[in-house]
N, C-alpha and C positions, 0 to 999 in steps of 0.2 A: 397416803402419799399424794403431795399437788403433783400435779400432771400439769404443765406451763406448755402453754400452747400459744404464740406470740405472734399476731396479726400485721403486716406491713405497713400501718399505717405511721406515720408520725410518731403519733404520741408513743405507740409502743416502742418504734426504735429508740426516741427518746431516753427512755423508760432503763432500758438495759444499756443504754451509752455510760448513763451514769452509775453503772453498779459494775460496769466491766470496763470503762476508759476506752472502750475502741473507736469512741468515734460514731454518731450518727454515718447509716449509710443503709440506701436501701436493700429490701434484700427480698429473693424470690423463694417459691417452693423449692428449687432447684440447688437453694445456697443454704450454707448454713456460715456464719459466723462467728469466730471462737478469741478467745484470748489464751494465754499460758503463764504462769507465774510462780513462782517456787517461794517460798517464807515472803510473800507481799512482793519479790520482784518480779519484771517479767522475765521473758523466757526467749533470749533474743538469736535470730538465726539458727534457729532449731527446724529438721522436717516434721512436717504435722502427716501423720498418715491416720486417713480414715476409710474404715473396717467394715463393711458388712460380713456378719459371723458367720458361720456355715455349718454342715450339719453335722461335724463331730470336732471333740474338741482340735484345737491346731490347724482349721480350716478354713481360717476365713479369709476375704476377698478385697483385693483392695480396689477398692472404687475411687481416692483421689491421691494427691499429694499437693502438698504446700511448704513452705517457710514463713517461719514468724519474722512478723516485722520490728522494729525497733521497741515497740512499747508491749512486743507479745502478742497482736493481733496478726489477725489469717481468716481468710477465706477457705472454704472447702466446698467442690463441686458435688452435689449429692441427687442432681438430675437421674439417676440408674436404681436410685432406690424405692422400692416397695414398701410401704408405710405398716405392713406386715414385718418387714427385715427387722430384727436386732442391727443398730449401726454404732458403731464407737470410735475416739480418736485416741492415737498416742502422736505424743512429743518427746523426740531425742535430738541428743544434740545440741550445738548449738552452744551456748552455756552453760548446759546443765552435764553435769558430771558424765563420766563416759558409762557408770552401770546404771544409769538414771534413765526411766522412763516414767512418760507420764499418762495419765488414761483418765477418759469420761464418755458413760454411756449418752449419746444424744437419745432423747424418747421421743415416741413418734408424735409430729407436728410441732416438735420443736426446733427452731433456726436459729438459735444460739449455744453456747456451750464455752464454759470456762474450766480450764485444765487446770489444775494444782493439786496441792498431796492430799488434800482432803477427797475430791474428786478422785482420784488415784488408790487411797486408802478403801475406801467404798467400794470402786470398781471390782477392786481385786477381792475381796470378799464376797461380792455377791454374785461375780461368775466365776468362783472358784474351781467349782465343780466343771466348768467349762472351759476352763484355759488350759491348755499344753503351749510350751515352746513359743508364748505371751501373744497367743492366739485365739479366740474366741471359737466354739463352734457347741452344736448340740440341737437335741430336738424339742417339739413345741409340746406339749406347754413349758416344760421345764423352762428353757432357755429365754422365752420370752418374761417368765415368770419370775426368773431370776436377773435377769437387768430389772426388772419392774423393783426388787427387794431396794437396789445399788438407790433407787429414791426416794426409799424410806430412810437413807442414810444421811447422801446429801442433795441439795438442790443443784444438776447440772449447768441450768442457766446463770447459776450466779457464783456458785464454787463453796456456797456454803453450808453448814449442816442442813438439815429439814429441818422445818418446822416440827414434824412430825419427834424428831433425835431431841431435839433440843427443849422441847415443852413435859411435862407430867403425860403418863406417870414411869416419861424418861427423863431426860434430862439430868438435872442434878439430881435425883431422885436413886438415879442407880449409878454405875460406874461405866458407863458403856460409854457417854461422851469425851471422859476424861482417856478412855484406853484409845479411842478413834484418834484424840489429839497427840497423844500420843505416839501412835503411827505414823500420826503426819509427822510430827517431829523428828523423824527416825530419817522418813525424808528429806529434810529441812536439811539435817545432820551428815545427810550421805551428801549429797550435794555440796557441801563447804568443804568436807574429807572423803575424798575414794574409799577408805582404810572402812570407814564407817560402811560402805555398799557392799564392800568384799567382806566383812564380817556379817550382817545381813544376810548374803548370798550364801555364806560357810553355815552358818546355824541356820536357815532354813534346806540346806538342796537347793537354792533354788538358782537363779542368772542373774537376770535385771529385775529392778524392784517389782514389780506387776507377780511376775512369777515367782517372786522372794514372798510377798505378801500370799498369793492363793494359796502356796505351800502353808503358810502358818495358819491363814485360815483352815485346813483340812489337818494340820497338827499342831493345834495350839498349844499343848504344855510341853511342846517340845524348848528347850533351851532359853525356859520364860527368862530366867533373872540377866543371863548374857544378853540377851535381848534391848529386857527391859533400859542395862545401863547406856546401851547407844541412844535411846531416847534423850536423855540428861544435856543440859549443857545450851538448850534455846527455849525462849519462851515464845517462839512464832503464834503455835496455838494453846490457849489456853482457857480453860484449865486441866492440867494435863493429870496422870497419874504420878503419886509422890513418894509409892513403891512400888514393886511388881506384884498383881493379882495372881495366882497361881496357874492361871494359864490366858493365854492369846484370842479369847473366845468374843464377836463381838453379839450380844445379846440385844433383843429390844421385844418388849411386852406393848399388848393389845387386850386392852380394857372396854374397846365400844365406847360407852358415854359415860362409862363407869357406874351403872346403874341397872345391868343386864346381865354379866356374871357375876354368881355367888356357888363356889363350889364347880366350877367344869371339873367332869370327873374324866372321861375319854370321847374321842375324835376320830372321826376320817377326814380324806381327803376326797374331793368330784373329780371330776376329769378336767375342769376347769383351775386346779390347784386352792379353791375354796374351804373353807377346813368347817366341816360339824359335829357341832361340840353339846353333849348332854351335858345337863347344868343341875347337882343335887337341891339347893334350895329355889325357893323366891328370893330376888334381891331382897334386904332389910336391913336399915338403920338396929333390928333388937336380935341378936344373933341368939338368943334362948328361945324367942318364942317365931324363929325362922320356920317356915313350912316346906314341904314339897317345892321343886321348881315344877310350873308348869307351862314351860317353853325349851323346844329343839332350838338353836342358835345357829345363823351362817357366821363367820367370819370371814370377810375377803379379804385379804393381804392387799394382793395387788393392784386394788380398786382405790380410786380416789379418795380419800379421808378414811379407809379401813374399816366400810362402815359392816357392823353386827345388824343382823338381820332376826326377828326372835318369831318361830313360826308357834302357834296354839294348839291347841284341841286334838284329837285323835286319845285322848287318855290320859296323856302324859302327866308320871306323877312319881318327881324326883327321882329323875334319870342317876342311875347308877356306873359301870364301869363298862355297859353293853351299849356297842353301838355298830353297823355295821349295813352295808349296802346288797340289795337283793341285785340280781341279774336284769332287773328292769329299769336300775339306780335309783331304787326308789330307797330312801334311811328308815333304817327300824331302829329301835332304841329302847332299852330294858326299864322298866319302873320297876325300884328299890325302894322306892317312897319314903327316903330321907325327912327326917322332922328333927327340930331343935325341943330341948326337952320338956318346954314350955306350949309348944305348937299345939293351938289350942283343936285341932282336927288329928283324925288319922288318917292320914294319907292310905291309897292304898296301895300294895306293894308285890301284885300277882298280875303283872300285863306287861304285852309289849305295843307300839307305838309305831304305826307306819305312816310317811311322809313323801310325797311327790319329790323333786327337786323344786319346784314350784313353789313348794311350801304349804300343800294342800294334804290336811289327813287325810287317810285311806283306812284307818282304824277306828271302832264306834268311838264314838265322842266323849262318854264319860267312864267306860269302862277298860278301852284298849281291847284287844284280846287277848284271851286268859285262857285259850285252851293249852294241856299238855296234863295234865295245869300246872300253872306256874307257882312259883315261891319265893320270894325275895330273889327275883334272877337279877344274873349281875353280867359276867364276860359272852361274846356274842362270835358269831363266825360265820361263812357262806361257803361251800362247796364250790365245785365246777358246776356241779348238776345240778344245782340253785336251792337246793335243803338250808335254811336257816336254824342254825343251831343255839341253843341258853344254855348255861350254866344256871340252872336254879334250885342256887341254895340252901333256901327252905326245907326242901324237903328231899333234897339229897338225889337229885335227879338231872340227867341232858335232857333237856326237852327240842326234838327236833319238828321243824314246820317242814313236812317233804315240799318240793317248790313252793317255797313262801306260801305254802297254802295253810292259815290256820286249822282248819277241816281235818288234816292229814296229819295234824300232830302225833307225834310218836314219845313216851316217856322212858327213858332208858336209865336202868337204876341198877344197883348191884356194883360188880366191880371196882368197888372201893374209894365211890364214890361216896364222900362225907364233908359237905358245906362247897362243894364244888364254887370256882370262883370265876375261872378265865376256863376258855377255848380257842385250838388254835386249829386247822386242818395240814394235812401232808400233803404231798404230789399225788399219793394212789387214794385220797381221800378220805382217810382213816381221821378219827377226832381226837387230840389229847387235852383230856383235862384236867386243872389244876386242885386240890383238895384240902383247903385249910386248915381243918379239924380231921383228917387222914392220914397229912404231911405225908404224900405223895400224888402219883400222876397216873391216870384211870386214860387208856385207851381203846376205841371202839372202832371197829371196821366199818365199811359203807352199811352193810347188813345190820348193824346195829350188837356183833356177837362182841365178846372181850377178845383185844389180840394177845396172842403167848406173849405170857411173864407180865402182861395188865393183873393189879396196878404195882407201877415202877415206885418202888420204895427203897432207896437205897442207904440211910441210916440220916443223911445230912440235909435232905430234903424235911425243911422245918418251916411250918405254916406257908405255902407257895402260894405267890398271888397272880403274877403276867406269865404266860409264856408265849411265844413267836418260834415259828419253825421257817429255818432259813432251806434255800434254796438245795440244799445236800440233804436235807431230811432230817435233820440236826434240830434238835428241839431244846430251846433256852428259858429255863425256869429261874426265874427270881423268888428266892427264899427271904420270904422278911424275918423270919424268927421269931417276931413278935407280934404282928396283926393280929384282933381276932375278930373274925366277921361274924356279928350277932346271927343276922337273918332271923330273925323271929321269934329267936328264945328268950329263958325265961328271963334276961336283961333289962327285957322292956327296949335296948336301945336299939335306932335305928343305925349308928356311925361304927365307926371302924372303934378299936377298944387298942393304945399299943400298953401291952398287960405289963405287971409288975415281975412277973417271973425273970430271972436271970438267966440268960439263954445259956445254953450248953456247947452253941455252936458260933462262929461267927458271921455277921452275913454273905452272904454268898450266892452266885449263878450255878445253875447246876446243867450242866451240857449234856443230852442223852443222845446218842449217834443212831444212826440208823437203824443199826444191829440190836439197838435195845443200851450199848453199854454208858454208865454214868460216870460224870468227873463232875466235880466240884472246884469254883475258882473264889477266890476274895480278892481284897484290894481294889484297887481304881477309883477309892473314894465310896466305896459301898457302906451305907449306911443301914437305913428301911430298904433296899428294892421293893419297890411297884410294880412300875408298867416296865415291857421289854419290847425292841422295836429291833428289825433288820436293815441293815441299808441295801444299796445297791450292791454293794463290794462285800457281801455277810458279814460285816462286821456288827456287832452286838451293842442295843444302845439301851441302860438303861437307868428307869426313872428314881428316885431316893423320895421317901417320904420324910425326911428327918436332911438336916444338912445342906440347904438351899445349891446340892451339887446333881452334874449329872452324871454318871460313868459310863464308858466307854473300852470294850473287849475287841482282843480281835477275834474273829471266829474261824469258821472251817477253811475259808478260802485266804488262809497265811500269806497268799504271795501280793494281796492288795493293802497288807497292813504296812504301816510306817517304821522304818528303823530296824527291821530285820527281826522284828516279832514273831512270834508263833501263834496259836489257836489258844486260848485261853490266856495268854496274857495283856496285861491293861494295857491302855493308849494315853486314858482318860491322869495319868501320875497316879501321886499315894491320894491326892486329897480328891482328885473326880475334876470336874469343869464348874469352879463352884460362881456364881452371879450370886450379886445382892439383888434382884429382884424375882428370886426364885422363892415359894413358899414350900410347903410341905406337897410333891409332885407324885401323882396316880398316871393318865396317860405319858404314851411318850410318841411319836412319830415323825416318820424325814417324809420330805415331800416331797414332786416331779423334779423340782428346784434345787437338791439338795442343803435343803434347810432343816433344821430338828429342832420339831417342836416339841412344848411341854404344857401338861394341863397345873395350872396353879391351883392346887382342889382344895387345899384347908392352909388358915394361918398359922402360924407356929404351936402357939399352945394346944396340946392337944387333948383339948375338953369337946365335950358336946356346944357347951355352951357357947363355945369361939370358933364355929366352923368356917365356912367362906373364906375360897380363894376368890383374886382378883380377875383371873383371867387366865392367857395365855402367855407363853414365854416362848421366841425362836432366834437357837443360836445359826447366825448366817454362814452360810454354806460349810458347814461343818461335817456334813454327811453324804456320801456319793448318793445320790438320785435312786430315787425308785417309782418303779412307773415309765 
């Protein structure tokens, strides 16, 4: 994202007179200067109220008020504000329709700012999660981290896309500029007809556009194609969508310099909303004779130009599906030792990998640590009490480090445990984990014994890969039905295998409740399930390896789900949340921000030969916050 930061002097006022017509005029810390415009006109005798947001949604503070002048310009007083604050404006009134409003986040050390539906389409989206009642508010990092998204969208100082939107490997590239224009459109539309705002307002829940818009960002397949056809009819922006995508979702992929991911398998988040992402190969132009990755990855969103960050050494050798933060924040990360079938080494594939936040190993340098011992480990987890726990595969065992201490490893085997994959922890500390070649779910107490009725086999439970235990103790397993994770047999392969067998079942989440009891859900676009993620609100989010979609459940807590849902019913419609620049997807996770992301881990085809995904994929505020 550019961060426009604009200096009083001349040339800069200059600079922005002519990209916004307001007129050379000086201007101090104290002021900010804006324009307003709806389809290129301005926005005339309208009040401009500017916001500093507050700390829950619906809470924010007004710090000035204005009128626009004849051509849409306005001053705004912003002397009260903390260069820490989220501050933003709207504009009603005035010309523009009576459910019409207008909105743009100002970023800090910025003294300009132009309002239109582009501006407005953006806003609403990336403080979805934060607006009630067309009010900003929420805590830090989220809130700040999610105005920070709203400019990856568009540029506030000038009203138009980003840079960032508008270039590879977005752009014309995917569909996410055309559905943005879209939405402006919608604006454009409501504006010249009320009918168009009040149907808006009716197919979202929501009032005025701002809060019509956050609503669909937080339920996009809600009412796509009535939607879609209030778009029709202006060409203001363009290029716009020339049907309706299956749902409202607006997406944008981070690639780094495109030369850094190959294969991100799974991610966390820092405290800072920065996301670390293990990467299975080396970048390579020869995808056969691709090797091991041998770099942890930052990716910062919210940071000026998005820039990937690629840390070294400690061991790392083709990070797999394990990745996960000790009590000290320091990133540990599982070596799978992925190789393409040509790679002319063998990686190796019994270590894990720990990293400062700094980016400094703390693991030997060429071997990781390998006590437990490990085996093709893959999914990873941390306690309260700081025990890092593997899934390792190989050799059909949890290997637990008691406080991140490798010394103190403990192997824990039995209980029906067989090619173990993912791990997730409960509130009372207990570990479940997932069983590919068991096709079911092996639980262990803090003590390391089996709990009654471990392991959970309940007939539909078929090759299970992610599970996430949401805030009720409810445990969400994704059933691929077809994966098969080698780990070291006699395949020779190092990659996932999706088998020729004809499933017997269809894909499916499997929800096991506190008490131990199983249900089984389809639909929502479920394909392969992957990875499984919680949000804020328990709702269930998960990843597809097949079908460039992501699906969406509601979970235990029914009363935050949309449209009078229940627990186990989809959100996500029949086809899922599908984007064209989604690849074949393993992690999934929502952020401080309410953002959901996804790992792009492998291309379509699914050979050894054509492994590598691009990167990352996050749809904006589409998920209540966590954290």
């Amino acid at each position: 994202m550019k961060r426009l930061v604009i200096a009083t002097c001349s040339v800069a006022a200059l600079a922005v007179s002519m990209l916004t017509g307001i007129g050379v005029a000086s201007s101090t810390e104290s002021t900010v200067i804006g324009k307003a415009t709806i389809g290129g006109q301005p926005v005339v005798g309208a009040t401009v109220t500017t916001w500093i947001a507050g700390n829950s949604p619906g809470s924010a503070t007004v710090v000035d008020t204005a009128t626009t002048a004849a051509k849409g310009g306005f001053r705004a007083d912003v002397s009260d504000r903390n260069m820490a604050d989220v501050m933003y404006v709207q504009v009603s009134g005035g010309n523009l329709s009576a459910r019409l409003t207008l909105m743009a986040v100002i970023e800090p050390g910025q003294d300009r700012v132009y309002l239109n539906e582009l501006t407005t389409v953006a806003s609403a989206y990336g403080l979805a999660q934060f607006l009630a009642r067309d009010a900003v508010g929420g805590t830090n990092p989220g809130l700040t981290n999610a105005a920070s998204m709203v400019g990856n969208l568009v540029e506030s100082a000038t009203g138009e896309v980003s840079s960032f939107l508008a270039s590879a490997p977005n752009g014309n590239q995917t569909q996410t500029l055309a559905t943005v224009n879209s939405l402006a459109n919608i604006l454009v539309r409501c504006n010249e007809s009320p009918v168009v705002c009040r149907r808006l307002a009716r197919f979202t829940d929501g009032s005025k556009t701002v809060q019509s818009l956050a609503n669909l960002a937080k339920d996009p397949a809600r009412n796509v194609k009535r939607i879609f056809g209030l778009s029709t009819g202006t060409n203001a922006n363009a290029p716009a969508l020339s049907e309706a995508n299956n749902s409202w979702i607006l997406a944008l992929k981070f690639t780094g310099n495109g030369r850094q991911f190959n294969a991100p398998g799974n991610f966390v988040f820092d405290a800072e909303g920065s996301l670390w992402v293990g990467n299975n190969y080396v970048p390579s132009d020869n995808p056969i004779a691709v090797c091991a990755g041998r770099a942890v990855l930052k990716l910062q969103p919210y940071a000026a130009g998005q820039p990937v960050t690629e840390y070294r050494g400690g061991g790392v050798s083709g990070v797999g599906f394990g990745i996960t933060f000790d009590r000290d924040d320091n990133v540990w990360v599982s070596n799978y030792g992925f190789k393409g079938s040509e790679c002319p080494e063998t990686p190796p594939s019994n270590s894990l990998s720990q990293f400062t936040l700094q980016g400094e190993p703390l693991s030997p340098d060429v071997t990781g640590f390998t006590e437990g011992p490990l085996s093709w480990p893959q999914g990873m987890a941390r306690n309260d009490a700081g025990d890092i726990f593997t899934a390792s595969c190989g050799n059909d065992s949890l290997v637990v480090y008691r406080d991140a201490d490798p010394a103190r490893s403990v192997a824990l085997t039995d209980n029906g445990l067989a090619k173990p994959f993912d791990v997730d922890i409960d509130s009372a500390g207990n570990s479940w984990v997932t069983n590919v070649r068991g096709n079911g779910v092996s639980a262990f107490a803090p003590d390391g014994s089996p709990l009654a009725g471990s392991p959970f086999v309940d007939g539909q439970l078929k090759r299970p890969l992610g599970i996430a235990i949401d805030s009720n103790d409810s445990k969400w397993v994704a059933n691929s039905v077809v994966i098969a994770i080698p780990c070291g047999d006699s395949s020779g392969s190092s990659a996932p295998v999706i088998t020729d067998e004809q499933p017997t079942v269809r894909p499916r989440i499997t929800h096991i409740d506190a008490a131990g009891n199983a249900r089984d859900y389809t639909g929502g676009g479920l394909t392969i399930p992957w990875g499984v993620a919680i949000d804020g609100d328990d709702q269930v989010w998960v990843a597809n390896f097949q079908g460039d979609r992501v699906s969406r459940f509601c979970g235990t807590e029914a009363q935050t789900c949309p449209r009078g849902l229940t627990t186990g019913d989809n959100i996500s419609g029949k086809t899922g949340y599908g984007f064209d620049g989604l690849q074949r997807n393993t992690g999934v996770g929502i952020d401080h921000a309410g953002n959901v992301w996804l790992a792009n881990n492998w291309k379509a085809i699914p050979i050894q030969s054509n492994p590598g995904g691009d990167g990352m994929v996050v749809l904006v505020g589409a998920g209540a916050p966590v954290g």
